[in-house]
C-alpha positions in Angstrom: -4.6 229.3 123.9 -7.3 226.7 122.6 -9.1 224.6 125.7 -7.3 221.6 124.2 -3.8 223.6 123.8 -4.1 224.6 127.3 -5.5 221.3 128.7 -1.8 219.7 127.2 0.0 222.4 128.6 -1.3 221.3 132.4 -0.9 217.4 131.2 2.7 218.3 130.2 3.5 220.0 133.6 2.3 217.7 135.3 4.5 215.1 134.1 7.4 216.9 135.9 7.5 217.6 139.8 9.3 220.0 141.7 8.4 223.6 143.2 8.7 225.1 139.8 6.2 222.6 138.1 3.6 222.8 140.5 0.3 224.7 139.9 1.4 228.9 140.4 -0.8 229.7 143.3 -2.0 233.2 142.0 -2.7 231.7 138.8 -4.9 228.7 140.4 -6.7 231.0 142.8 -7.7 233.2 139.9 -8.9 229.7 137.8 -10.8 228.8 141.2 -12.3 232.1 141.5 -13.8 232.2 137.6 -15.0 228.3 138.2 -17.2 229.2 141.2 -18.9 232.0 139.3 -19.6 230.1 136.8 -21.1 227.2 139.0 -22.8 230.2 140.8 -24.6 231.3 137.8 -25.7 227.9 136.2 -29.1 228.6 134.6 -32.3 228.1 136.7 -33.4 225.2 134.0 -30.1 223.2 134.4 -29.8 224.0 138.2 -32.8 224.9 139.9 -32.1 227.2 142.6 -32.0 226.2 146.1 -34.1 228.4 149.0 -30.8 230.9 149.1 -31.1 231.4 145.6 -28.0 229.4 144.0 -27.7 226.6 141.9 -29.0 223.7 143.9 -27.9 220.4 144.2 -29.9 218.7 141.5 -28.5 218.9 137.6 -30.7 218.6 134.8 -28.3 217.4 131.5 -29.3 218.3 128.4 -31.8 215.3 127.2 -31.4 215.4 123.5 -27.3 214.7 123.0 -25.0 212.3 123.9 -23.6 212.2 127.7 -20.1 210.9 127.8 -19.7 210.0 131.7 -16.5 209.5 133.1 -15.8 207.7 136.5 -14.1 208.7 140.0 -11.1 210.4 138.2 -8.5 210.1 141.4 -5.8 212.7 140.1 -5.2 210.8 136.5 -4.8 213.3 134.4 -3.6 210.9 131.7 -6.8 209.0 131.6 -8.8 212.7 131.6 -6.1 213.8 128.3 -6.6 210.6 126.7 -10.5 210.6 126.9 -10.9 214.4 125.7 -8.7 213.0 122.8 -10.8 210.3 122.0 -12.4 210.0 118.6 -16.0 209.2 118.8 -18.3 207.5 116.3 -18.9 210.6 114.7 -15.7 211.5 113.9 -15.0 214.1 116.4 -12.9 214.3 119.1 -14.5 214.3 122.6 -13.7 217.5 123.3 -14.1 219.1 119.9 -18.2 217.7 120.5 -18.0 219.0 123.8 -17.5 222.7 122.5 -19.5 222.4 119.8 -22.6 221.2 121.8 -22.8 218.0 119.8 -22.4 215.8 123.4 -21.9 216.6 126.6 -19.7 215.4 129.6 -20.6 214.1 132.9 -17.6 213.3 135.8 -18.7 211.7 138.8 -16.7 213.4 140.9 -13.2 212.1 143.2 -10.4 214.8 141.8 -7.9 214.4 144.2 -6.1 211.4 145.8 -4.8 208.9 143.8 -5.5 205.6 144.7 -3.9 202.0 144.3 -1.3 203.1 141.6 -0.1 205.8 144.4 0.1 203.8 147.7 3.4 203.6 147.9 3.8 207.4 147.6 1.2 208.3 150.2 3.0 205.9 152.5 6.4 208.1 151.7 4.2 211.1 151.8 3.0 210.5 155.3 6.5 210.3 156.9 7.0 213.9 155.3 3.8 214.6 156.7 4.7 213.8 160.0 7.9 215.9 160.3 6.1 218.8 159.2 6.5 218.8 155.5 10.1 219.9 155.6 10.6 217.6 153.2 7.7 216.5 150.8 9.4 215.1 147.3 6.0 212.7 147.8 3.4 214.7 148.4 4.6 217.9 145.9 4.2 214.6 143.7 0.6 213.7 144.7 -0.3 217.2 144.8 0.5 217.9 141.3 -1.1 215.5 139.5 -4.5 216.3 141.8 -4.5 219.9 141.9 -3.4 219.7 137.5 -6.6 217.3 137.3 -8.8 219.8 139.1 -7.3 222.7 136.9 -8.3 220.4 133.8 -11.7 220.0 135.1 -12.3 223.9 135.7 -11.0 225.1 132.5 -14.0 222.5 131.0 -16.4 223.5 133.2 -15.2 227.7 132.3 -14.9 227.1 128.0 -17.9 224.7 128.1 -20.3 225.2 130.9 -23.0 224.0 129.4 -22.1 220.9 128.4 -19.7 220.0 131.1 -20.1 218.9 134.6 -18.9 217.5 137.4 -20.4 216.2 140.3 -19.2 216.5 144.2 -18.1 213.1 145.6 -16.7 212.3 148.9 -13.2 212.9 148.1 -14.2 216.9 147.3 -13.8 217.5 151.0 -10.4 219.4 151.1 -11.4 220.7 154.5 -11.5 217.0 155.3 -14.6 218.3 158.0 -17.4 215.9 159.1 -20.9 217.4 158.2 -22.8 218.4 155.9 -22.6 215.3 154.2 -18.8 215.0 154.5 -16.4 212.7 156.0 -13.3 212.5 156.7 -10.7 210.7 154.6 -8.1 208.4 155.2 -7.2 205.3 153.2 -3.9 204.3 152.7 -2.6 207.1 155.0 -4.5 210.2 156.5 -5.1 211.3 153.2 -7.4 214.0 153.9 -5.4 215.8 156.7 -2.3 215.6 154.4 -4.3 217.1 151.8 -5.5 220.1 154.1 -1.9 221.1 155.9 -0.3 220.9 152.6 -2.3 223.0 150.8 -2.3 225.4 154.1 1.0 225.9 154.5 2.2 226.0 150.6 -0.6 227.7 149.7 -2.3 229.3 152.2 -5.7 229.8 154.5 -7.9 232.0 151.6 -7.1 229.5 149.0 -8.1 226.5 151.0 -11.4 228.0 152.4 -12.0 229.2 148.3 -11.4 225.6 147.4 -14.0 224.1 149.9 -15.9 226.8 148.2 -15.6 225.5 144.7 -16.3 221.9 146.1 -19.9 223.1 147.7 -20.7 225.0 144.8 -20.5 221.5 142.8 -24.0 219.5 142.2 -25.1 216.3 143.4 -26.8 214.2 141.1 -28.0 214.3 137.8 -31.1 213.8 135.5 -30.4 212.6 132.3 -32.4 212.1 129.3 -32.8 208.6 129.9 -31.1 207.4 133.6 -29.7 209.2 136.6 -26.2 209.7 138.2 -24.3 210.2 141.1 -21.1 209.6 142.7 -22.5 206.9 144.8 -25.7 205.0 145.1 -28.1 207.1 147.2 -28.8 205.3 150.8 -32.8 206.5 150.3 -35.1 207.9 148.1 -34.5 211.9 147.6 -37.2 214.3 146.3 -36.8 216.6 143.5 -36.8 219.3 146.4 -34.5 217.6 148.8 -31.9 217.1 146.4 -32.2 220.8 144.7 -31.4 221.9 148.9 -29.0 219.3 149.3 
């Protein structure tokens, strides 16, 4: 399948919860492998190395096309469908200029947990949580749409690595650990912990720790040809160093 045939596939999927509609496991685990060694083998000029000798933190975008840069995307994979389907000035569909190196596109990281639009559910979602997941009609519904959205983005990043990125923000923390620049996450429920039991249970120990894997092998910030990105304002000044071992 095309990227844009199999991005609608996940879109249409999504659109339908239940154990059978939900991301296969195997499948996504292979996906999640193939992302992170593609993250792990970014080019030195778009991601200088860091003192183990991966990609660092630090993104340099291509200066001489148009960067398309998308906000916190929060599990809406109907806002991610509906901007690779855009029609830009040129003519082209976003994603068609993506592939053919004509423009390149920047997320600023936030895949998972819906926000204001899903409140209600994570408040159903907790009281599943809390007994266990024996029941989870809620959360199999969060789930989807974040884990689909994630799949969306790594099926980018794989069929156009060079001009598609996405940067780590504080909601890639599936561990939902405190350190290393994470926090723990809890907004209209305990978002983060959900997050981690659910995926451990229904999908188990190796694919959680290779998830936290993907999310650490994500960059930073990024220099474009004419301003500079990141999920969030920086509290300091960073050096081009700090943020390459960041």
């Amino acid at each position: 399948m095309s990227l844009h045939e199999t991005l609608e596939a996940i879109s249409s999927r999504c659109k339908t919860t239940g154990k059978n509609r939900l991301p296969v496991q195997k499948d996504y685990f292979t996906l999640l492998e193939r992302a992170i060694t593609v993250l792990e083998h970014e080019p030195h000029f778009v991601r200088p190395p860091d003192s183990s000798g991966l990609p660092g933190g630090l993104l340099y975008l291509k200066p001489d096309i148009p960067t398309l840069v998308l906000p916190d995307l929060h599990a809406r994979t109907d806002f991610f469908m509906e901007t690779m389907n855009h029609t830009l000035e040129s003519g082209q569909r976003v994603i068609d200029s993506m592939l053919s190196g004509d423009s390149q596109v920047l997320c600023l990281g936030d895949g998972f947990h819906s926000e204001k639009r899903g409140k209600l559910r994570w408040q159903d979602a907790f009281k599943e949580y809390t007994h266990g997941y024996v029941k989870k009609k809620a959360m199999d519904a969060e789930m989807n749409e974040s884990l689909s959205l994630m799949e969306m983005v790594m099926e980018c990043k794989r069929a156009a690595r060079d001009n598609f990125h996405f940067l780590k923000g504080n909601h890639e923390n599936v561990l939902n650990e405190k350190g290393n620049g994470n926090h723990p996450f809890g907004k209209f429920a305990l978002e983060g912990e959900m997050v981690k039991l659910y995926i451990r249970m229904f999908y188990g120990e190796e694919f959680l720790q290779t998830y936290a894997l993907f999310e650490k092998s994500l960059p930073l910030f990024a220099v474009g040809g004419t301003f500079l990105a990141s999920h969030a304002e920086p509290f300091e000044a960073y050096t081009e160093e700090d943020l390459i071992e960041t």
